[in-house]
C-alpha positions in Angstrom: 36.3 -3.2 -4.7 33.2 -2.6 -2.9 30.1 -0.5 -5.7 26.9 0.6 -4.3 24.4 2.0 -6.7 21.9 4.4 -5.3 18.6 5.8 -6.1 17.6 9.8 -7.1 16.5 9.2 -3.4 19.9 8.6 -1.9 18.7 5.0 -1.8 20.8 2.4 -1.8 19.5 0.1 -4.6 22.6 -2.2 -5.1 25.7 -3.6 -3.6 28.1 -5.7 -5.5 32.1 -6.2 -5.6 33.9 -5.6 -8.5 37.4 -4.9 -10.1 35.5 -1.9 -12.6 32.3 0.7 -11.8 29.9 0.3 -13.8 27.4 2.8 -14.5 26.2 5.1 -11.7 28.1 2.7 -9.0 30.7 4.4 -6.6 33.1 2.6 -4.3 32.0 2.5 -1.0 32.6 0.4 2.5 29.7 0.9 3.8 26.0 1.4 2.7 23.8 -1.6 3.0 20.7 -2.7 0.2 17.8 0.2 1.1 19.9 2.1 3.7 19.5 6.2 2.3 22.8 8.3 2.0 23.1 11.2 3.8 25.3 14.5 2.8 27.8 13.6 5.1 28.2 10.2 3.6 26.8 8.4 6.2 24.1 5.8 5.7 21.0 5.2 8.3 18.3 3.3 8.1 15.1 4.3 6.6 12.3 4.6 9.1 9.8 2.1 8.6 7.1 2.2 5.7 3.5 2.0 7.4 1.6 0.3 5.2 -2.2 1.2 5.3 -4.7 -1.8 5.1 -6.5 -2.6 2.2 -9.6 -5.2 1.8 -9.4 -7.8 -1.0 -11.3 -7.9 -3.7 -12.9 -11.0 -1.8 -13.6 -8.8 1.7 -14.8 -6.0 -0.5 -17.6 -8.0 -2.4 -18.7 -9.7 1.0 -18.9 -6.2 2.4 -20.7 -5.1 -0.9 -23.2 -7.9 -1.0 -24.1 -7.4 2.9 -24.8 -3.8 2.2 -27.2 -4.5 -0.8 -28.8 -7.3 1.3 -29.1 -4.1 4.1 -30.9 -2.4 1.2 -33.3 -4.7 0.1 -34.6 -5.2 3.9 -34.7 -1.4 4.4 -36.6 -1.1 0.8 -39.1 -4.5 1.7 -39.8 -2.6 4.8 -40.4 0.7 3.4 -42.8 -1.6 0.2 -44.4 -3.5 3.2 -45.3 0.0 5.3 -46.8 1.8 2.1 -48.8 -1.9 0.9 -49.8 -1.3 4.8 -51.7 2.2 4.4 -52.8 1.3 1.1 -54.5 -1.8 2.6 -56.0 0.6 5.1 -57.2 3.2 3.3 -58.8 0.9 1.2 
């Protein structure tokens, strides 16, 4: 005998054969590992999961350290104008 287990999303989440079901299986002939049953009993294919791209913790301390760096320039620069007009109006 053929026992799929699925999901509360319809999902199948396990195939195996076996002479008994075992808890939550049902007999089935088809349904394939993370195929989603559908009310007609069919089973398709999920469409594909985008994933969305996150930085490591490595890229996110290199981007973090070059924005500090950015900064420091932008608050030398700003230390350097006023030491400037100081100098002047001295």
């Amino acid at each position: 005998m053929r026992l799929i287990k699925m999901n509360s999303k319809n999902e199948v989440i396990s195939l195996r054969y076996g002479s008994s079901i075992v808890g939550g299986e049902i007999e089935s002939e088809t349904g394939e590992i993370g195929q989603i049953r559908l009310g007609d009993g069919t089973f398709i294919n999920p469409e594909p999961k985008t994933v969305k791209y996150q930085e490591t913790l490595e890229e996110k301390i290199e981007r973090l350290e070059r924005q500090i760096q950015q900064d420091n320039i932008t608050n030398f620069e700003v230390l350097a104008t006023i030491y400037e007009e100081l100098l002047m109006k001295g």
